[in-house]
C-alpha positions, 0 to 999 in steps of 0.5 A: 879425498876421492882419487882421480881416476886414470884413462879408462876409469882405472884407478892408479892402484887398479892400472898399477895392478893391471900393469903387474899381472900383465909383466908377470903373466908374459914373464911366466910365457916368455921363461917357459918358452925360452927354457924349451927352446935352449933345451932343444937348441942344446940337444940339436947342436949341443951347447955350442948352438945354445951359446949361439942364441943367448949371444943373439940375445945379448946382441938383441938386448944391447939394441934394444935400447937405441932402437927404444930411444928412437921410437918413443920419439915417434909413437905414443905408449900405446903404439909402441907397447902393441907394436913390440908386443905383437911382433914378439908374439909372431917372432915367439912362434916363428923361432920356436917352430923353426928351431922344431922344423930343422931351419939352420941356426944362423936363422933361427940366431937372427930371429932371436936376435929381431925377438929380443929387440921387440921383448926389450922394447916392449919391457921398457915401454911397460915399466915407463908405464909403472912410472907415468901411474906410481913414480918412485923405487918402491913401486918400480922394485915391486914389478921388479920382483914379479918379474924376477919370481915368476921367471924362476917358476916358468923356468923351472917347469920348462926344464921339467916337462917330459920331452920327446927322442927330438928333445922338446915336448909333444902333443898336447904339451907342445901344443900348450908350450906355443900357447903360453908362450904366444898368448901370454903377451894378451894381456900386455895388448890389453894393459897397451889400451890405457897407456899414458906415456905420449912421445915428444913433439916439438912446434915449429922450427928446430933450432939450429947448433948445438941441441940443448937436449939433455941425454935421457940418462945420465952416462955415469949412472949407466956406467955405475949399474952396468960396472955393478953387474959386471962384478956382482951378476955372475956367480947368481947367473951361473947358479945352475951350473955352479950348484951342479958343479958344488953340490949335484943337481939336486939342490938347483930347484932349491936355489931357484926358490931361495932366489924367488924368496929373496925378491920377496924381500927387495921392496921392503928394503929398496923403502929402508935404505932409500929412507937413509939417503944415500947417495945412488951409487953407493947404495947400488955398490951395497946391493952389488955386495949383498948379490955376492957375500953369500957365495963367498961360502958356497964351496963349503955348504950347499946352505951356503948357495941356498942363503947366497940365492936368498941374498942375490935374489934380494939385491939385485932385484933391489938394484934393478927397481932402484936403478930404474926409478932413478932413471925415470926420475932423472929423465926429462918427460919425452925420455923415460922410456928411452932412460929405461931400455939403456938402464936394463941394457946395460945391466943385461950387458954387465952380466952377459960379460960376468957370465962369460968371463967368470968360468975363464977365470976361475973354477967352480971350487973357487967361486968362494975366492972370486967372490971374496975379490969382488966384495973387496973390490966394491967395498973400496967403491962404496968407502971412495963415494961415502968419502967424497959425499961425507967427509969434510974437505979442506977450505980452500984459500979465501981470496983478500977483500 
């Protein structure tokens, strides 16, 4: 049987790859441009003005999602993903260049933060996007994936451009490093055109009382996700430095493609374990085990980081593209955009507090001993779900008839 065509006569395998091509090509920009900017930003005022912009960052992502919620319910799609998209674009070149000018970095902090709201919006808008053409965790984990490995690709070749005594690139190179990391988001503009996703609007009246409005997401599902990175996230996070630390810098290239190498991997295996019908949680819990289990040998063999990437790269791209199908799915049709900027938010915010509480608690030579305590701890997780869901409970008293 022929299938329908989508808006603009794409068809859903076509407007499904043209949303692909479009999260990755931004996703390379967006990870190039960024590594510059952290670089400079650590040659500027050392590391403590870098951790200065990712905090900006993290205070950017967590707003993202209210800020999300309350613009789906005004504009459509399309407004909202070339509304984001183009506010990103000129806050791209805005911070950048003003980082280069020698503006003062509370400035350059809040642009990063009004940045970030405007990438996270647009990120949600795109993958409620993938889910209005190709519902389900195989299709959201495949963008998951694309996203992932090619953020390690512009990653690294923004840590390998060669720099000038001011620290960031020059000529020709800084001219092509604002290019890719504005015109990247084209074609995000170009995909905007044919959006499906409409906002909700409601006729007449609106009822006084207690709305009767279900939330876009369930609570104790963005409990799970964002409890799960906060356990699992943060030895994969910290890898640069923990592989520098363990086994010298040569090896960091290595864990970036092991990484990309397991998220190859993750689409296939979102299909078999949702094929066994566990529970979310519990197969959340199983990801979050498998981002850890490599690390646990870490300290004794830089194949042991390689493998650790490989699995981390596989699992939490798993996790990502499983936790998000599932919010769409439960959200109610006015509220998948909404469901999708919280999903990511609290996974970004688990992983924030992973990444800063970890280097509080232990050293790099322990890794191996955190690692082993987080598996403990999610495997007591996933044996207290598999009891609950599984195993029979005790009848109750009948009442006399």
């Amino acid at each position: 049987m022929r299938r329908r065509a989508g808006p603009g006569g794409l068809r859903r395998a076509g407007r499904l790859r043209e949303l692909l091509v479009a999260g990755v090509v931004d996703s390379f920009g967006m990870a190039l441009g960024w590594t510059v900017l952290v670089l400079l930003a650590v040659s500027r005022g050392g590391l403590a003005e870098a951790a200065l912009y990712h905090a900006a960052m993290l205070v950017g992502v967590v707003l993202s999602a209210p800020v999300t919620g309350w613009l789906a319910r005004r504009a459509s799609g399309r407004a909202l993903l070339r509304g984001a998209a183009g506010s990103e674009m000129l806050l791209r070149v805005g911070v950048l260049a003003g980082l280069i000018a020698g503006l003062p970095s509370g400035v350059i902090a809040a642009a990063v933060l009004i940045l970030n709201v405007a990438a996270w919006t647009g990120f949600a808008g795109m993958r409620a996007e993938v889910a209005a053409v190709a519902p389900g965790a195989r299709p959201m984990t495949r963008y998951a994936l694309s996203i992932a490995a090619v953020e390690a690709a512009g990653t690294g070749l923004g840590a390998l451009l060669p720099v000038g005594p001011d620290g960031h690139p020059t000529g020709v190179l800084l001219v092509a490093v604002f290019v890719l990391y504005a015109g990247t988001l084209v074609p995000t503009l170009v995909a905007a055109r044919r959006a499906r996703v409409t906002p909700h609007r409601t006729d007449g009246a609106r009822p006084r009382g207690r709305s009767s409005r279900r939330p876009a997401v369930s609570p104790v599902l963005l409990l799970a996700g964002g409890g799960i990175m906060l356990l699992a996230s943060g030895p994969t996070l910290l890898a640069v430095p923990l592989t520098t630390e363990l086994h010298g810098r040569a090896w960091v290239a290595g864990t970036a493609v092991a990484f990309s190498l397991g998220c190859l991997l993750a689409t296939g295996a979102v299909a078999a374990l949702g094929r066994v019908g566990l529970p979310a949680v519990l197969r959340w819990s199983l990801w979050g085990m498998g981002m850890l289990a490599g690390w646990i040998a870490a300290p004794l063999h830089v194949f042991s980081v390689l493998f650790a990437q490989f699995l981390a790269g596989l699992s939490q791209t798993a996790l990502e593209g499983d936790m998000d199908a599932r919010a769409a799915a439960e959200a109610p049709p006015d509220g998948v955009t909404t469901a999708l900027a919280y999903s990511a938010s609290v996974r970004a915010l688990g992983g924030s507090i992973a990444v800063k509480a970890l280097p509080v608690l232990v050293a790099a030579p322990a890794i191996g001993t955190a690692a082993s305590g987080a598996v403990a701890a999610l495997g007591v997780a996933v044996l207290t779900v598999w009891a609950l869901r599984y195993l029979p409970r005790p009848a109750g008293r009948t009442a006399p008839g």
